[in-house]
N, CA, C and O atoms as a Maestro MAE file, in Angstrom:
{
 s_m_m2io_version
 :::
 2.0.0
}

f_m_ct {
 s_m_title
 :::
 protein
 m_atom[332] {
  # First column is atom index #
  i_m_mmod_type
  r_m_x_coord
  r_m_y_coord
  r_m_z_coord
  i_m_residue_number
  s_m_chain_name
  s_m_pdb_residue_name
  s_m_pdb_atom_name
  i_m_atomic_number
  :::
  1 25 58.789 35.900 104.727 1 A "UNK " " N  " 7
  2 3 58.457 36.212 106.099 1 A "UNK " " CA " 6
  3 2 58.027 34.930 106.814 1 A "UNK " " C  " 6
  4 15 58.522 34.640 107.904 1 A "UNK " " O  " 8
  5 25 57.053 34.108 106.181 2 A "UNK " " N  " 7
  6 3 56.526 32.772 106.856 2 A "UNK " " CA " 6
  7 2 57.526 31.912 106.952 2 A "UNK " " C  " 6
  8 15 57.509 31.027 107.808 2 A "UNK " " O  " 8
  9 25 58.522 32.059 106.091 3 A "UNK " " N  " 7
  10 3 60.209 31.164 106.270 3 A "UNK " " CA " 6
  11 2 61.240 32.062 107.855 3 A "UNK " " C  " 6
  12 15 62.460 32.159 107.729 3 A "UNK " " O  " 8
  13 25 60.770 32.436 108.759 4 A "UNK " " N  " 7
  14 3 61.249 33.129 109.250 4 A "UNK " " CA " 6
  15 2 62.976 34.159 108.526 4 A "UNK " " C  " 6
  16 15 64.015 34.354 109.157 4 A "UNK " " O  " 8
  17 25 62.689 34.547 107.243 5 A "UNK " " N  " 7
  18 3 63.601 35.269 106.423 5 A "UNK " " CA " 6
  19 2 63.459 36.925 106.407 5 A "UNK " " C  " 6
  20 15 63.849 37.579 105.440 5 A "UNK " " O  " 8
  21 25 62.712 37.678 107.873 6 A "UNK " " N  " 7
  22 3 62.194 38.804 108.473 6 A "UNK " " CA " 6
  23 2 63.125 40.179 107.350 6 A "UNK " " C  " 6
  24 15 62.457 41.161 107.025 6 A "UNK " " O  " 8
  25 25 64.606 40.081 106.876 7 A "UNK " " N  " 7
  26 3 65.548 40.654 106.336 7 A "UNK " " CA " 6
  27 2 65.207 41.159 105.169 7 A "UNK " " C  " 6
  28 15 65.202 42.303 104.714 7 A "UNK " " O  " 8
  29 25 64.756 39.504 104.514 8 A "UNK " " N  " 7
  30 3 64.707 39.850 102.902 8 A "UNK " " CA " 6
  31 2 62.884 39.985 102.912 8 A "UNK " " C  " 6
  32 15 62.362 40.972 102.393 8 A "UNK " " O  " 8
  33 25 62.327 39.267 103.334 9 A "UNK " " N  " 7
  34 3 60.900 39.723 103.468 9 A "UNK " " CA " 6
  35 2 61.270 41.842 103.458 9 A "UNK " " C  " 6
  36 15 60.655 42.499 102.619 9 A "UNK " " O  " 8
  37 25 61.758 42.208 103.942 10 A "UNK " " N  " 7
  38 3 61.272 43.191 104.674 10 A "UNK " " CA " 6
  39 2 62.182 44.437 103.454 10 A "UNK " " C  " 6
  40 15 61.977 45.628 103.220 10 A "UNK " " O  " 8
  41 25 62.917 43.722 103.066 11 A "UNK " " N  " 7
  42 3 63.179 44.288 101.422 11 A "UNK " " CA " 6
  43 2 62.372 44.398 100.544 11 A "UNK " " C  " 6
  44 15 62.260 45.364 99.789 11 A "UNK " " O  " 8
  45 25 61.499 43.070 100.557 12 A "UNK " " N  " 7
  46 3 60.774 43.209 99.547 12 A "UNK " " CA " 6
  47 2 59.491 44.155 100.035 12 A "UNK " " C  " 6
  48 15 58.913 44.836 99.188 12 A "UNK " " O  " 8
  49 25 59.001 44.179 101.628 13 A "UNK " " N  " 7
  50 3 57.974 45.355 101.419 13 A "UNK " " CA " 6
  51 2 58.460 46.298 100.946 13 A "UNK " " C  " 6
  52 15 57.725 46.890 100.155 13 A "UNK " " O  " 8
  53 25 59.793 46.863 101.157 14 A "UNK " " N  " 7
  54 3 59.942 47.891 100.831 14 A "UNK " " CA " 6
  55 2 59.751 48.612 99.359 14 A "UNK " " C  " 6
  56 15 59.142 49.650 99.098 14 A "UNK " " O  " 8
  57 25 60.541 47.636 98.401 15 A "UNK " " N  " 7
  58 3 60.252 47.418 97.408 15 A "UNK " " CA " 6
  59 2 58.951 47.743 96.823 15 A "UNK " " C  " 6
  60 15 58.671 48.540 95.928 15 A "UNK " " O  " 8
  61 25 57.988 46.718 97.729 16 A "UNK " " N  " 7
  62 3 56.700 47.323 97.175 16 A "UNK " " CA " 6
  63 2 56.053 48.384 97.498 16 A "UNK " " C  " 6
  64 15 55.022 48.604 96.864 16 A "UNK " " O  " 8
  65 25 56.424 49.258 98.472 17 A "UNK " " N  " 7
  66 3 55.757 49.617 99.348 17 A "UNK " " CA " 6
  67 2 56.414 51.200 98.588 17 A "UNK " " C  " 6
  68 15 55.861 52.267 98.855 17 A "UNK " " O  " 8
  69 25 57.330 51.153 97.880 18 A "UNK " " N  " 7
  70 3 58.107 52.093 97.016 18 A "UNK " " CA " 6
  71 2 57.102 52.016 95.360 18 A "UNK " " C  " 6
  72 15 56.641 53.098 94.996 18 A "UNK " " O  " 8
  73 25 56.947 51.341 94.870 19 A "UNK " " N  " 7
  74 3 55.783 51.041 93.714 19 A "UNK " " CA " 6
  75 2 54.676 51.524 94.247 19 A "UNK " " C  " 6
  76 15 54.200 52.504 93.673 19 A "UNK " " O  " 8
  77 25 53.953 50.993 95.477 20 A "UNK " " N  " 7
  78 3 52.424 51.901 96.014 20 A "UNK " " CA " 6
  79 2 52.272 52.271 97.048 20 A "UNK " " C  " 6
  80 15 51.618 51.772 97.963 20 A "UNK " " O  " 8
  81 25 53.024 53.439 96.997 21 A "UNK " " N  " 7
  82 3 53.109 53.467 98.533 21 A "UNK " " CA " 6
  83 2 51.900 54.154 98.927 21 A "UNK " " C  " 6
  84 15 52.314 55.185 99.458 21 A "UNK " " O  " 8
  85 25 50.546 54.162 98.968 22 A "UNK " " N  " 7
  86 3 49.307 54.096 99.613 22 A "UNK " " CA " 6
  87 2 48.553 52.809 100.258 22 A "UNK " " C  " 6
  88 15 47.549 52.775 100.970 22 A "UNK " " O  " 8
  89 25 49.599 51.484 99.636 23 A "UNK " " N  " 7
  90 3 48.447 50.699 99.811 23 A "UNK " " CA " 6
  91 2 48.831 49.705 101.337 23 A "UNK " " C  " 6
  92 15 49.784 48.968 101.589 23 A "UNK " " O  " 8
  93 25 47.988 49.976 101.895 24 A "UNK " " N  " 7
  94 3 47.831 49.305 103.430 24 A "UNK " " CA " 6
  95 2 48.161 48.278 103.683 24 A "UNK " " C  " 6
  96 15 48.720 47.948 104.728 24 A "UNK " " O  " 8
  97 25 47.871 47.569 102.756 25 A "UNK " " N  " 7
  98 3 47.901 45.872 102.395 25 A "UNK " " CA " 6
  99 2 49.765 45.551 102.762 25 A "UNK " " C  " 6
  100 15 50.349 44.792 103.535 25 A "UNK " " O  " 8
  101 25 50.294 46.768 101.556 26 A "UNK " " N  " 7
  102 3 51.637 46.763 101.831 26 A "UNK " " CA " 6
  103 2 52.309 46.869 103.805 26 A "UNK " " C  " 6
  104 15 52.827 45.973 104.471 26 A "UNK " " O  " 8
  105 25 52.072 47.965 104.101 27 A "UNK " " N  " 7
  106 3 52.033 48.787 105.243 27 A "UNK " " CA " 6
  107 2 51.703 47.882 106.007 27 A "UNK " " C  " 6
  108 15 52.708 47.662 106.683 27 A "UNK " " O  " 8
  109 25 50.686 47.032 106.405 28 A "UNK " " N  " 7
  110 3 50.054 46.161 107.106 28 A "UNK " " CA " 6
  111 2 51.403 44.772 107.492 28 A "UNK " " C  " 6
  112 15 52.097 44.289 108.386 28 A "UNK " " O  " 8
  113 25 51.013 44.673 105.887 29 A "UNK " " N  " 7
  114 3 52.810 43.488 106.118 29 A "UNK " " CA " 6
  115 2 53.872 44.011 106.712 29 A "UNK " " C  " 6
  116 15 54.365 43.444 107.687 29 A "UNK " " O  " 8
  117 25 54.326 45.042 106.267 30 A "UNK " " N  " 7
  118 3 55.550 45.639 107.093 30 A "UNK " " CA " 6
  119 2 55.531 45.301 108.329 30 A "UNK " " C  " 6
  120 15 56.314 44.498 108.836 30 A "UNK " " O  " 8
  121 25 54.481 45.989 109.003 31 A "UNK " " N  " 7
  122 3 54.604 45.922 110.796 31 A "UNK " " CA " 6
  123 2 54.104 43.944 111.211 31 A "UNK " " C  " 6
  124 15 54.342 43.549 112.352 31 A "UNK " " O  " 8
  125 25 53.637 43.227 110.464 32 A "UNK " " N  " 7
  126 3 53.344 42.140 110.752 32 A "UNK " " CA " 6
  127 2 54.838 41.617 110.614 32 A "UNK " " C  " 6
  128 15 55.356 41.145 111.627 32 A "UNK " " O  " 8
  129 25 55.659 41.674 109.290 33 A "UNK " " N  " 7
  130 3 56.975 41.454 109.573 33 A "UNK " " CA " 6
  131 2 58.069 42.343 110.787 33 A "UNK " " C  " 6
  132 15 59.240 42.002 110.957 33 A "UNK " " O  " 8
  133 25 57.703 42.990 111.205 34 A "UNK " " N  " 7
  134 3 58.561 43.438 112.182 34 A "UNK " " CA " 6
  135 2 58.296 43.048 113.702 34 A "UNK " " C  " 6
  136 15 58.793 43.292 114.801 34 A "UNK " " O  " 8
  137 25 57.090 42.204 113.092 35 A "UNK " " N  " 7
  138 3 56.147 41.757 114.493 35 A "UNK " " CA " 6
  139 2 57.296 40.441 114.560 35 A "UNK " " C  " 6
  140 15 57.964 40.013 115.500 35 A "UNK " " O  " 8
  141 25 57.225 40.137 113.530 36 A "UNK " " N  " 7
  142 3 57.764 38.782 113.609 36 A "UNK " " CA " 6
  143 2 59.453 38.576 113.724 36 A "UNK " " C  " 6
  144 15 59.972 37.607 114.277 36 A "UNK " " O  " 8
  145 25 60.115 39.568 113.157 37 A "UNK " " N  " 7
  146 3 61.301 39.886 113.712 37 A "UNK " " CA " 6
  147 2 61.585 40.546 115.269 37 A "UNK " " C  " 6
  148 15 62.681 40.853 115.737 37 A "UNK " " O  " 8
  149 25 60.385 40.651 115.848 38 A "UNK " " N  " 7
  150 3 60.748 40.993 117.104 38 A "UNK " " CA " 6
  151 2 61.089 42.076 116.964 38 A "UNK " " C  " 6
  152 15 62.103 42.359 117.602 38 A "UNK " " O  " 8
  153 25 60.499 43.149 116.147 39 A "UNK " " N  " 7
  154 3 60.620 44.204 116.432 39 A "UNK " " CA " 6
  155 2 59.354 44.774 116.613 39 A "UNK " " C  " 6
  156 15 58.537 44.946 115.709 39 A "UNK " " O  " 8
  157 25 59.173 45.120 118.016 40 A "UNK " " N  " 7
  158 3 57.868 45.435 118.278 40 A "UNK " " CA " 6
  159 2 57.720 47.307 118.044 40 A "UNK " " C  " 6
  160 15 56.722 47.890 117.621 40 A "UNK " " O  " 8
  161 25 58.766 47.808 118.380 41 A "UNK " " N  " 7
  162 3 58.572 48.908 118.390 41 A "UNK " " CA " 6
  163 2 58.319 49.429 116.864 41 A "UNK " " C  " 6
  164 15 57.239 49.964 116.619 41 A "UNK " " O  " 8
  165 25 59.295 49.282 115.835 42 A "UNK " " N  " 7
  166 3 58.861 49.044 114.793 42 A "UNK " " CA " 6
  167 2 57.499 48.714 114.310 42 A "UNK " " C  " 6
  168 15 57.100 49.685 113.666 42 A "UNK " " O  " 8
  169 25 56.641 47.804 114.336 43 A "UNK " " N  " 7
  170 3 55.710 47.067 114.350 43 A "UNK " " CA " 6
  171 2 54.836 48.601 114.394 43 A "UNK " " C  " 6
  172 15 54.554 49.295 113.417 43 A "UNK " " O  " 8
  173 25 54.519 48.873 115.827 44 A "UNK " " N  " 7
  174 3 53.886 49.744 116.835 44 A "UNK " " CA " 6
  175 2 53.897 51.421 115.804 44 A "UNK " " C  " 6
  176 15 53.021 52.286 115.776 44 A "UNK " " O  " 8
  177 25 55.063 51.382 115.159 45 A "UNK " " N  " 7
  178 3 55.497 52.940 115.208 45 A "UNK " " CA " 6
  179 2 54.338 52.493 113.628 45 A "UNK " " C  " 6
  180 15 53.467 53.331 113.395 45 A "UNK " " O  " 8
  181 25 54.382 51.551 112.911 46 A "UNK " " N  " 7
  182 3 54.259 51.705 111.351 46 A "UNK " " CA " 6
  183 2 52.587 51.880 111.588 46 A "UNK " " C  " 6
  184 15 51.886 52.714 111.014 46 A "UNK " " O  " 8
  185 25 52.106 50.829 112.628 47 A "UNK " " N  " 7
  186 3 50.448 51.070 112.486 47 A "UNK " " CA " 6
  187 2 49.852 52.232 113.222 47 A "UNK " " C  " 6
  188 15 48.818 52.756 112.809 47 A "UNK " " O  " 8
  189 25 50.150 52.436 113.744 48 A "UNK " " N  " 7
  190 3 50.259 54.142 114.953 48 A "UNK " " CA " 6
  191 2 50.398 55.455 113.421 48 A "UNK " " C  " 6
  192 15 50.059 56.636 113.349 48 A "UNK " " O  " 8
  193 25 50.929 54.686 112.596 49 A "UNK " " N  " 7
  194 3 50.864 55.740 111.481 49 A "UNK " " CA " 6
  195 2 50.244 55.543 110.548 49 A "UNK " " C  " 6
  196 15 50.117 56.662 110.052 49 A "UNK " " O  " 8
  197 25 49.845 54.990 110.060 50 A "UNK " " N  " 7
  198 3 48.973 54.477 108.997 50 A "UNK " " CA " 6
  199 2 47.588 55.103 108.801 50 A "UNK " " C  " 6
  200 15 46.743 55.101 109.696 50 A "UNK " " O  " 8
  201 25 47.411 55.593 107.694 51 A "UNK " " N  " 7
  202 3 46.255 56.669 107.424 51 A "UNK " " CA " 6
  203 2 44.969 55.759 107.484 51 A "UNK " " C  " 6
  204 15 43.976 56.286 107.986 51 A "UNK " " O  " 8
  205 25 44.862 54.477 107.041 52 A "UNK " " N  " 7
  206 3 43.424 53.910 107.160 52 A "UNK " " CA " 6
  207 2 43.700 53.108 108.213 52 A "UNK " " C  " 6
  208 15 44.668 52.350 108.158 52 A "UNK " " O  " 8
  209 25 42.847 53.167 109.373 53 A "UNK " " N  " 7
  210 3 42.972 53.039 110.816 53 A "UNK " " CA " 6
  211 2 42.132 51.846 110.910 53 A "UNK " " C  " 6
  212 15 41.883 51.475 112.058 53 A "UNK " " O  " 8
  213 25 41.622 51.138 109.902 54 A "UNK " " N  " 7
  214 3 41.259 50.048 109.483 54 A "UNK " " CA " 6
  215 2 41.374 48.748 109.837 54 A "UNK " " C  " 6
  216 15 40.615 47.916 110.333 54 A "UNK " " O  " 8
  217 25 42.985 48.769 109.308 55 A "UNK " " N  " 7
  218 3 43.964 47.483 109.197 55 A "UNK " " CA " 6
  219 2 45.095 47.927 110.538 55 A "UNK " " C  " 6
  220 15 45.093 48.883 111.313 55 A "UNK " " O  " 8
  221 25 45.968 46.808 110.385 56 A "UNK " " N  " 7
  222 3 47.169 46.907 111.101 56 A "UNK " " CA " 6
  223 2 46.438 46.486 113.064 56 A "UNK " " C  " 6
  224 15 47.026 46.209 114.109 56 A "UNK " " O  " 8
  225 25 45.046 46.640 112.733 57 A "UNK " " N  " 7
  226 3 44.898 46.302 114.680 57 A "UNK " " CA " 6
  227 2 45.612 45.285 115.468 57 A "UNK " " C  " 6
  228 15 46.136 45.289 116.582 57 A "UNK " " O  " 8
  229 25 45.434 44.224 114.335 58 A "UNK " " N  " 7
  230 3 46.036 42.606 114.620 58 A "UNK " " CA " 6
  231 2 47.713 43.082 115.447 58 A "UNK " " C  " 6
  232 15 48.188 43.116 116.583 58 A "UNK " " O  " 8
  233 25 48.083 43.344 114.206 59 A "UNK " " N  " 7
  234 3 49.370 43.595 114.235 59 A "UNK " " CA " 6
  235 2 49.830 44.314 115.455 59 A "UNK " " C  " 6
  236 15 50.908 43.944 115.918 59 A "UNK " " O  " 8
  237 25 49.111 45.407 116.132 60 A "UNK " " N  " 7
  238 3 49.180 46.513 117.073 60 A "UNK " " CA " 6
  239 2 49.320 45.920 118.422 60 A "UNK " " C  " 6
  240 15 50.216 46.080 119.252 60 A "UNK " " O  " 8
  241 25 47.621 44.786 118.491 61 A "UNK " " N  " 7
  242 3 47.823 44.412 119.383 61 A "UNK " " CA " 6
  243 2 48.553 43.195 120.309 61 A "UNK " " C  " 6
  244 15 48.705 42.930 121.501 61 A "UNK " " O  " 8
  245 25 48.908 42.624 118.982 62 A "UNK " " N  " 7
  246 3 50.066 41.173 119.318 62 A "UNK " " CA " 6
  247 2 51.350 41.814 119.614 62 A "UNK " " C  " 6
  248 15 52.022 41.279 120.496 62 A "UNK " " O  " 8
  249 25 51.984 43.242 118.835 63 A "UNK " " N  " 7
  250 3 53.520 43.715 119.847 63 A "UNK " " CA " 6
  251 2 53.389 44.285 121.273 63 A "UNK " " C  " 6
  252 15 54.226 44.390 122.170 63 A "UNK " " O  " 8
  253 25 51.892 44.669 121.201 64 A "UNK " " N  " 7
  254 3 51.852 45.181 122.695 64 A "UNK " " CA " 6
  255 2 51.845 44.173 123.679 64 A "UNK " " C  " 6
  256 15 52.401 44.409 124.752 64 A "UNK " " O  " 8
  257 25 51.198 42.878 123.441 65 A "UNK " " N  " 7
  258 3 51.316 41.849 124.131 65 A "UNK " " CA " 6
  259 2 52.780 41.153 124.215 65 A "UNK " " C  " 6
  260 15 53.001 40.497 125.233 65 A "UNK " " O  " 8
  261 25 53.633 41.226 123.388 66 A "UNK " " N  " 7
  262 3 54.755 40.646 123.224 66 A "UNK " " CA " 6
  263 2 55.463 41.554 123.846 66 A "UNK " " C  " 6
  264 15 56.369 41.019 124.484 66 A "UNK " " O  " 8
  265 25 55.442 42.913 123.959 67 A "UNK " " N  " 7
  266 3 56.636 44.150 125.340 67 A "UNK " " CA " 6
  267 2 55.629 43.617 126.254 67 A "UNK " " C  " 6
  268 15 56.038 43.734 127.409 67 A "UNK " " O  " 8
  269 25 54.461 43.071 126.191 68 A "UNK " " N  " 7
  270 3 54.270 43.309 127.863 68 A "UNK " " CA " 6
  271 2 53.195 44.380 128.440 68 A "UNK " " C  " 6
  272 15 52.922 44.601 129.620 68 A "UNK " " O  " 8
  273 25 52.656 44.989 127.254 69 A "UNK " " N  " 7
  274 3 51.841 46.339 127.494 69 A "UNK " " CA " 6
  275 2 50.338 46.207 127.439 69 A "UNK " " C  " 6
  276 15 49.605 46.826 126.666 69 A "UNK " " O  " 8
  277 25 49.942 45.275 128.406 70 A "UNK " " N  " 7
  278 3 48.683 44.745 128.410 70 A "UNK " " CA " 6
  279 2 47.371 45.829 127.848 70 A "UNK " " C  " 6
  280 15 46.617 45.769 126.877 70 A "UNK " " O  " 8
  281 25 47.533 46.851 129.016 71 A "UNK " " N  " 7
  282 3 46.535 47.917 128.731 71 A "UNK " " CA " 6
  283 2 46.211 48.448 127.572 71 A "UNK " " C  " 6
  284 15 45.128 48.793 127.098 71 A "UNK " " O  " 8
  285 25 47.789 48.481 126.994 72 A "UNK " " N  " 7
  286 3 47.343 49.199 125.532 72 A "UNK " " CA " 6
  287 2 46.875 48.053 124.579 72 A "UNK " " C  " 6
  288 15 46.157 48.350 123.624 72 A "UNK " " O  " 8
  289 25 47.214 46.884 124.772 73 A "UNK " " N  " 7
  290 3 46.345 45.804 123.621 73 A "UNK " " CA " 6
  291 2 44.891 46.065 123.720 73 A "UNK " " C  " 6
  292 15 44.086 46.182 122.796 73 A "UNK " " O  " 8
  293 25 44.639 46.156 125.317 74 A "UNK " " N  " 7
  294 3 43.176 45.845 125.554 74 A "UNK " " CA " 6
  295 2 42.113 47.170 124.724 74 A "UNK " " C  " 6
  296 15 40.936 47.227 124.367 74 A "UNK " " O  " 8
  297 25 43.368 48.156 124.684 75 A "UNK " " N  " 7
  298 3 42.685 49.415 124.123 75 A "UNK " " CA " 6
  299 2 42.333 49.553 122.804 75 A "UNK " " C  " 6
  300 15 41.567 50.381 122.312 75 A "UNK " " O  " 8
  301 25 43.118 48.442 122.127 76 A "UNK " " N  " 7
  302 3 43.101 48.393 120.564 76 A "UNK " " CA " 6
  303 2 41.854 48.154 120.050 76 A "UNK " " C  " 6
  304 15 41.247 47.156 120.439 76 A "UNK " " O  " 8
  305 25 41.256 49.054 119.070 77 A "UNK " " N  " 7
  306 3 39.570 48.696 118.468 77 A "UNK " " CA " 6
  307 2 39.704 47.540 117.865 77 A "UNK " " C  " 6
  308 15 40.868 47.143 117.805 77 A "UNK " " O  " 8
  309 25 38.777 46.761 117.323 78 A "UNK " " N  " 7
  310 3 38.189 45.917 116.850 78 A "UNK " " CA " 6
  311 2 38.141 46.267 115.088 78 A "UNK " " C  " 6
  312 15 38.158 47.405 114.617 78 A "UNK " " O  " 8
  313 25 38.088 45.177 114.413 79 A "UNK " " N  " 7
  314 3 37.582 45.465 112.853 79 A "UNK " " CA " 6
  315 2 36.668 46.541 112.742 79 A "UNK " " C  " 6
  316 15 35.813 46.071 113.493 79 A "UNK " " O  " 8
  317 25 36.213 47.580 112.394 80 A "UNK " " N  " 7
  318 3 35.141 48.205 112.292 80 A "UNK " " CA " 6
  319 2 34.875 49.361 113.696 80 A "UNK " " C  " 6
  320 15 33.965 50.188 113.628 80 A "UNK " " O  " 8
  321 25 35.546 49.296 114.595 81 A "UNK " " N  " 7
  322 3 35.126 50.442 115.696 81 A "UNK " " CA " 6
  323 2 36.085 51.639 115.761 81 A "UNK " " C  " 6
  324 15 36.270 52.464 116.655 81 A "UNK " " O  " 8
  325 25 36.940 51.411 113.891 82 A "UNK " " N  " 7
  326 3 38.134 52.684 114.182 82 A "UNK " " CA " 6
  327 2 37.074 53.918 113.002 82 A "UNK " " C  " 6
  328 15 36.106 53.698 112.274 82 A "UNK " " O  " 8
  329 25 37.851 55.173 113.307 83 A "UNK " " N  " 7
  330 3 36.999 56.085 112.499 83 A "UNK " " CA " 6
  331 2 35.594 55.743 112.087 83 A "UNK " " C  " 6
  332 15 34.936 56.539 111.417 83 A "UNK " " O  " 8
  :::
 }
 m_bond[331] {
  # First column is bond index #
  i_m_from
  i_m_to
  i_m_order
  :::
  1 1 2 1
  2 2 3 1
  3 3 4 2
  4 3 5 1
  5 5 6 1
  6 6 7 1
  7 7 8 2
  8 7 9 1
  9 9 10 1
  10 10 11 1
  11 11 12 2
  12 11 13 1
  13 13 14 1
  14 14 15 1
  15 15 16 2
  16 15 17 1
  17 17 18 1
  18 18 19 1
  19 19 20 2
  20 19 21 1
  21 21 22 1
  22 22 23 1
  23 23 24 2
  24 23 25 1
  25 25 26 1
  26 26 27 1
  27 27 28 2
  28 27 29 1
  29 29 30 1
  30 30 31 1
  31 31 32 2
  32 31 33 1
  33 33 34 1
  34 34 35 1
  35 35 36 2
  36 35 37 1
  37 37 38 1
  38 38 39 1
  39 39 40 2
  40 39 41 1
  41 41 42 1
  42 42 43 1
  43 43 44 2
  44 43 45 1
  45 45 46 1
  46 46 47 1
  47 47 48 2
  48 47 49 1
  49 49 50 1
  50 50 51 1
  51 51 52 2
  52 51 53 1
  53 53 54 1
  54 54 55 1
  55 55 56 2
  56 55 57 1
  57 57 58 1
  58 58 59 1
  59 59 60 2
  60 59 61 1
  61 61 62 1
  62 62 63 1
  63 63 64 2
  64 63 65 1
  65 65 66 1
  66 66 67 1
  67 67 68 2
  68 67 69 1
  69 69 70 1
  70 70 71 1
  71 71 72 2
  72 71 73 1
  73 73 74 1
  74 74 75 1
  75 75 76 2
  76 75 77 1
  77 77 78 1
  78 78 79 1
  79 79 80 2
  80 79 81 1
  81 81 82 1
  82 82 83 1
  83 83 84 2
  84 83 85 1
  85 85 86 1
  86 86 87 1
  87 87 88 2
  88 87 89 1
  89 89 90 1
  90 90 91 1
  91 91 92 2
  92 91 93 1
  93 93 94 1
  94 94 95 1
  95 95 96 2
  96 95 97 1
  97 97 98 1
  98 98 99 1
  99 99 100 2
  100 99 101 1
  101 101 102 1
  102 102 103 1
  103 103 104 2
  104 103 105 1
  105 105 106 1
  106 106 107 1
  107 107 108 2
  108 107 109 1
  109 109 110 1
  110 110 111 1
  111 111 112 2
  112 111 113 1
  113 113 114 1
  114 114 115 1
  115 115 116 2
  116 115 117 1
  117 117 118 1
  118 118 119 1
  119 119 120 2
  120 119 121 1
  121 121 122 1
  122 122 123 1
  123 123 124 2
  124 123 125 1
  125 125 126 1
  126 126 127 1
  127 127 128 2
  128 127 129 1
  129 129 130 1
  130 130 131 1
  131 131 132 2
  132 131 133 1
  133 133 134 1
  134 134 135 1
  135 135 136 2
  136 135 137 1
  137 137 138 1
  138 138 139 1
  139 139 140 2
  140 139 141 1
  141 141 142 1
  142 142 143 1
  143 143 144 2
  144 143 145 1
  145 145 146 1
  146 146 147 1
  147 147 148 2
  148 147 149 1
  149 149 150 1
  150 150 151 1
  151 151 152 2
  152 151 153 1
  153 153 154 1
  154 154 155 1
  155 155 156 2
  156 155 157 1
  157 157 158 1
  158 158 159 1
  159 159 160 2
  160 159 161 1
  161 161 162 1
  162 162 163 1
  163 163 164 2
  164 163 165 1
  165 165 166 1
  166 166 167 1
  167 167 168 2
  168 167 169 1
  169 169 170 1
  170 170 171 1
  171 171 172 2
  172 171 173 1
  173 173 174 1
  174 174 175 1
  175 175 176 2
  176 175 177 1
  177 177 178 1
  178 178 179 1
  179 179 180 2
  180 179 181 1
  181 181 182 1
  182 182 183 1
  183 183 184 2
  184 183 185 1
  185 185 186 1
  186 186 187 1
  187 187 188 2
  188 187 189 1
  189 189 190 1
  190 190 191 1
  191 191 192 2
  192 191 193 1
  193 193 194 1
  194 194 195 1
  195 195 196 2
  196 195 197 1
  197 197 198 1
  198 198 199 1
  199 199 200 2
  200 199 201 1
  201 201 202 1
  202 202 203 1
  203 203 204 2
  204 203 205 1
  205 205 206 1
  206 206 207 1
  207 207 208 2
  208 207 209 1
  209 209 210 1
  210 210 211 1
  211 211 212 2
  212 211 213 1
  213 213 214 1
  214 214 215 1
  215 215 216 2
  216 215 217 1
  217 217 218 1
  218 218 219 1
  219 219 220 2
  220 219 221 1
  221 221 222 1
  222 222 223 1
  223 223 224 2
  224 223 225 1
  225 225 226 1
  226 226 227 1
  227 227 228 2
  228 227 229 1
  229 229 230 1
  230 230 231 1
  231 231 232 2
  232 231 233 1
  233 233 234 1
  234 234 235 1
  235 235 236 2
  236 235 237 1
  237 237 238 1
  238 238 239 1
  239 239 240 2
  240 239 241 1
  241 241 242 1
  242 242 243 1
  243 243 244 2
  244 243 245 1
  245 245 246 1
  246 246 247 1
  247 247 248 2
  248 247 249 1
  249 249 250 1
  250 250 251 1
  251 251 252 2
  252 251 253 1
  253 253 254 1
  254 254 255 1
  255 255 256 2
  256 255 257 1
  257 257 258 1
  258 258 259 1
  259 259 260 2
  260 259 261 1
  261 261 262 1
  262 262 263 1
  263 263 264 2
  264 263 265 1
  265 265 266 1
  266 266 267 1
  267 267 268 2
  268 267 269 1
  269 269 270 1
  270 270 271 1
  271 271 272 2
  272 271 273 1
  273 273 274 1
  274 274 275 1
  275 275 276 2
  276 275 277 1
  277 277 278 1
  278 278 279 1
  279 279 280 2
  280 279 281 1
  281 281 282 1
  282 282 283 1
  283 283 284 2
  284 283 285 1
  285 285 286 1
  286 286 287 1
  287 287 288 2
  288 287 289 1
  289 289 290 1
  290 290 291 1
  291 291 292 2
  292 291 293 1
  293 293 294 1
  294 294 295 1
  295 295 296 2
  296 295 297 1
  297 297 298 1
  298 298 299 1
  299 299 300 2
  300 299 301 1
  301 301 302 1
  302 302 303 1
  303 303 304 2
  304 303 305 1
  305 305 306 1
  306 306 307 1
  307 307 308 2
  308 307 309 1
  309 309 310 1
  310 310 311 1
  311 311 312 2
  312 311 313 1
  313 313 314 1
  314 314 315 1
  315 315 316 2
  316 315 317 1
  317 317 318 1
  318 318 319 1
  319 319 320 2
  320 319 321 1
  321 321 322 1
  322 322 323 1
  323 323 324 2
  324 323 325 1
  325 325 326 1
  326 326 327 1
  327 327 328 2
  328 327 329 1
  329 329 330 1
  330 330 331 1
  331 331 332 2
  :::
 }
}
């Protein structure tokens, strides 16, 4: 993913993400790689779903800034102000 290689990065979450698929850590990367492939909607749809409401903010609020969707970045909680 840091090689801009968004394709095969995004195989391999899958990959892992097929071995555990509970763990966030995984999930988290996903939408950070789709952040980075410019796929924001993608990005948006994976942390919008994600059961620990935890992680993924980063991620949430850098595609909203990248479409352009100011309001909803600004809406995004902080480390610690979700659930």
């Amino acid at each position: 993913m840091e090689l801009g290689q968004f394709e095969l990065a995004g195989a391999e979450f899958s990959k892992a993400q097929v071995l555990n698929p509970m763990s966030p850590m995984i999930t988290e990367g996903r939408a950070e790689n789709f952040k980075g492939a410019r796929r924001y909607d993608d990005a948006i749809n994976i942390v919008l779903n994600m059961p620990d409401k935890n992680v993924g903010w980063l991620a949430l609020a850098d595609a909203y800034v990248f479409k352009g969707m100011y309001q909803e970045a600004i809406k995004v909680p902080a480390v610690g102000e979700c659930d």
